[in-house]
C-alpha positions in Angstrom: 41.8 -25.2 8.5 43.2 -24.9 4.7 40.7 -25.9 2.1 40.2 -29.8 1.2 38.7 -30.2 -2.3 35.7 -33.0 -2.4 37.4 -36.4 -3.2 33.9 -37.9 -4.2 31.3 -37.5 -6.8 28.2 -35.4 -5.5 25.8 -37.3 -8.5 27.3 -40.4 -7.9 29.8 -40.6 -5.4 32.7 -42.1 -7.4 36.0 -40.9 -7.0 36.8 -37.5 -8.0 39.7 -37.2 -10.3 42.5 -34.2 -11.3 41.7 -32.8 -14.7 44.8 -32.3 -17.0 45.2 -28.5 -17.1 42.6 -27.3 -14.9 43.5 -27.3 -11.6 39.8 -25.9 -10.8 38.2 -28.8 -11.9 37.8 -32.6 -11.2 35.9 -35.0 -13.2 33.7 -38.2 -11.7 36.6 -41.5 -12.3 33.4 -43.7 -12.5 32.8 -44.2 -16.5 29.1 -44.6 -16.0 28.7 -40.8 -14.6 31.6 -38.1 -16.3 30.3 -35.4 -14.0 32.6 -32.6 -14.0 33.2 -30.7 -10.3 34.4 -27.3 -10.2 36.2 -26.2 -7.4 34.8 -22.4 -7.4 36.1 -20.2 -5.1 33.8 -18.7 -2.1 33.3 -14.9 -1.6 33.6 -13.6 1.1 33.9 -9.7 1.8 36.7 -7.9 4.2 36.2 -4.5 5.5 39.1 -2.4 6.7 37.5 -0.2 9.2 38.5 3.0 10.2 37.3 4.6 13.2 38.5 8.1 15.1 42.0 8.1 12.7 42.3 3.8 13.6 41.8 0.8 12.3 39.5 -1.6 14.2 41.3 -5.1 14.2 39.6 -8.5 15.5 39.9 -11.4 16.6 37.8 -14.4 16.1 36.8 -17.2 18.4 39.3 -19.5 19.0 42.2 -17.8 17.3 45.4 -17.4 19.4 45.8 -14.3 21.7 48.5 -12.7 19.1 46.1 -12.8 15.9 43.8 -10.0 14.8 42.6 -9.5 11.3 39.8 -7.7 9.5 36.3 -7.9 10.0 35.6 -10.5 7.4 32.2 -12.2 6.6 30.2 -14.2 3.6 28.1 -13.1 1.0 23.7 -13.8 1.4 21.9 -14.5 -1.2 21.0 -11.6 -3.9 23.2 -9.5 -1.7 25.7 -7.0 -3.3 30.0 -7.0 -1.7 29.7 -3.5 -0.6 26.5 -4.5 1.4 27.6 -7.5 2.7 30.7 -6.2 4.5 28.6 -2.8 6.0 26.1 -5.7 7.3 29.1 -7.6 8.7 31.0 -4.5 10.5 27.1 -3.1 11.9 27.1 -7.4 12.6 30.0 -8.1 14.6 31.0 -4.5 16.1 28.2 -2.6 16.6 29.3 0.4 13.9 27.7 2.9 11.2 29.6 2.2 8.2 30.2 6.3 6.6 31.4 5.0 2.8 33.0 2.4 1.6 35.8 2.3 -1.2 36.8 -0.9 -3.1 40.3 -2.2 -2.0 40.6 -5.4 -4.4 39.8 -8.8 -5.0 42.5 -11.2 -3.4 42.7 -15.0 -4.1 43.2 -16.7 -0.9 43.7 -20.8 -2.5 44.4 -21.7 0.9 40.6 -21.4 2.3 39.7 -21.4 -1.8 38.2 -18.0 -1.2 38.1 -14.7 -2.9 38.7 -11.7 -1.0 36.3 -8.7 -2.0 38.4 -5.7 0.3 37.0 -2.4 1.5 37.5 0.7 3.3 34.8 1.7 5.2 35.3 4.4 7.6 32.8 3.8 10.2 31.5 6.2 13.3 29.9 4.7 16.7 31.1 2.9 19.9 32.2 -0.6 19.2 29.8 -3.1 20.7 31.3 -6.5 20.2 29.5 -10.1 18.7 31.3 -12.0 21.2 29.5 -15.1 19.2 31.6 -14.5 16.7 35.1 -12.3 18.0 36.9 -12.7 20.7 38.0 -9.0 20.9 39.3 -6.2 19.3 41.8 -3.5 19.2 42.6 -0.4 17.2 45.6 0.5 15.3 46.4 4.0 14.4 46.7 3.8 10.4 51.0 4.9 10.7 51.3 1.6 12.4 49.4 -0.7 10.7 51.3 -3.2 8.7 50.4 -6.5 6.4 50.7 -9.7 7.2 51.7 -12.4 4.3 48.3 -14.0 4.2 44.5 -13.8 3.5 43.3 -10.0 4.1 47.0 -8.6 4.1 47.1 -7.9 1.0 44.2 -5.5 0.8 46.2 -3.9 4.2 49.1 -3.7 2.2 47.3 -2.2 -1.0 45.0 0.4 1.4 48.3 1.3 3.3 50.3 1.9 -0.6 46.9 4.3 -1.3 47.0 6.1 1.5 51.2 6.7 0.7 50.6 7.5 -2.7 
């Protein structure tokens, strides 16, 4: 489900209004309030895992049977990137991350997210969150490709790296 930016006023619940030039923000239309929303994006960490020479795709609940992406999760509190996506791969499949290498940061306005992308080579057997992930399968890295959306762009820049 794309991103839908609050239409009302969290002080006063007026209507929320474009501001001229800054598409990140929307002011309060009610003349009484003025309070200014900003529409920051959310963090959220991605972690291109690499297990035995492949790369362990998923795929979440409720996605369709051809979609498989990377282990993806949300920042805690006081909790650092790199931290946040070893917790989510030990989280949702089981593994020891080894390292981890910063991809990139992505924009992704669609879900009005920030993509914080790692490598994280990662040893274990895979023991799936089936609260979370409907399955999984793994790749070897010369046939991984990008996809035009979200985490593809770190799989594009890891796959450029690893080329280069």
């Amino acid at each position: 489900m794309p991103y839908i930016p609050p239409a009302h006023c969290g002080r006063c619940g007026g209507a929320l209004q474009p501001v001229a030039g800054k598409p990140g923000q929307r002011l309060c239309s009610d003349p009484g309030c003025g309070e200014i929303t900003y529409l920051s994006p959310v963090p959220v960490v991605a972690a291109i895992v690499e297990r035995q020479g492949k790369i362990v795709l998923v795929r979440g609940q409720g996605w369709p049977e051809s979609w498989y992406g990377l282990v993806t999760g949300f920042l805690e509190p006081e909790e650092s990137p790199d931290a946040a996506a070893r917790r989510e791969v030990a989280e949702e499949l089981g593994l020891t991350v080894e390292q981890s290498t910063l991809i990139g940061a992505y924009p992704f306005a669609r879900m009005n997210q920030v993509i914080i992308a790692y490598h994280m080579p990662a040893s274990g057997e895979i023991v799936l969150d089936t609260t979370e992930l409907a399955g999984f399968k793994e790749v070897p890295v010369e046939k991984l490709r990008p996809w035009d959306f979200g985490t593809g762009a770190a799989v594009r820049d890891f796959l450029a790296r690893r080329r280069g």
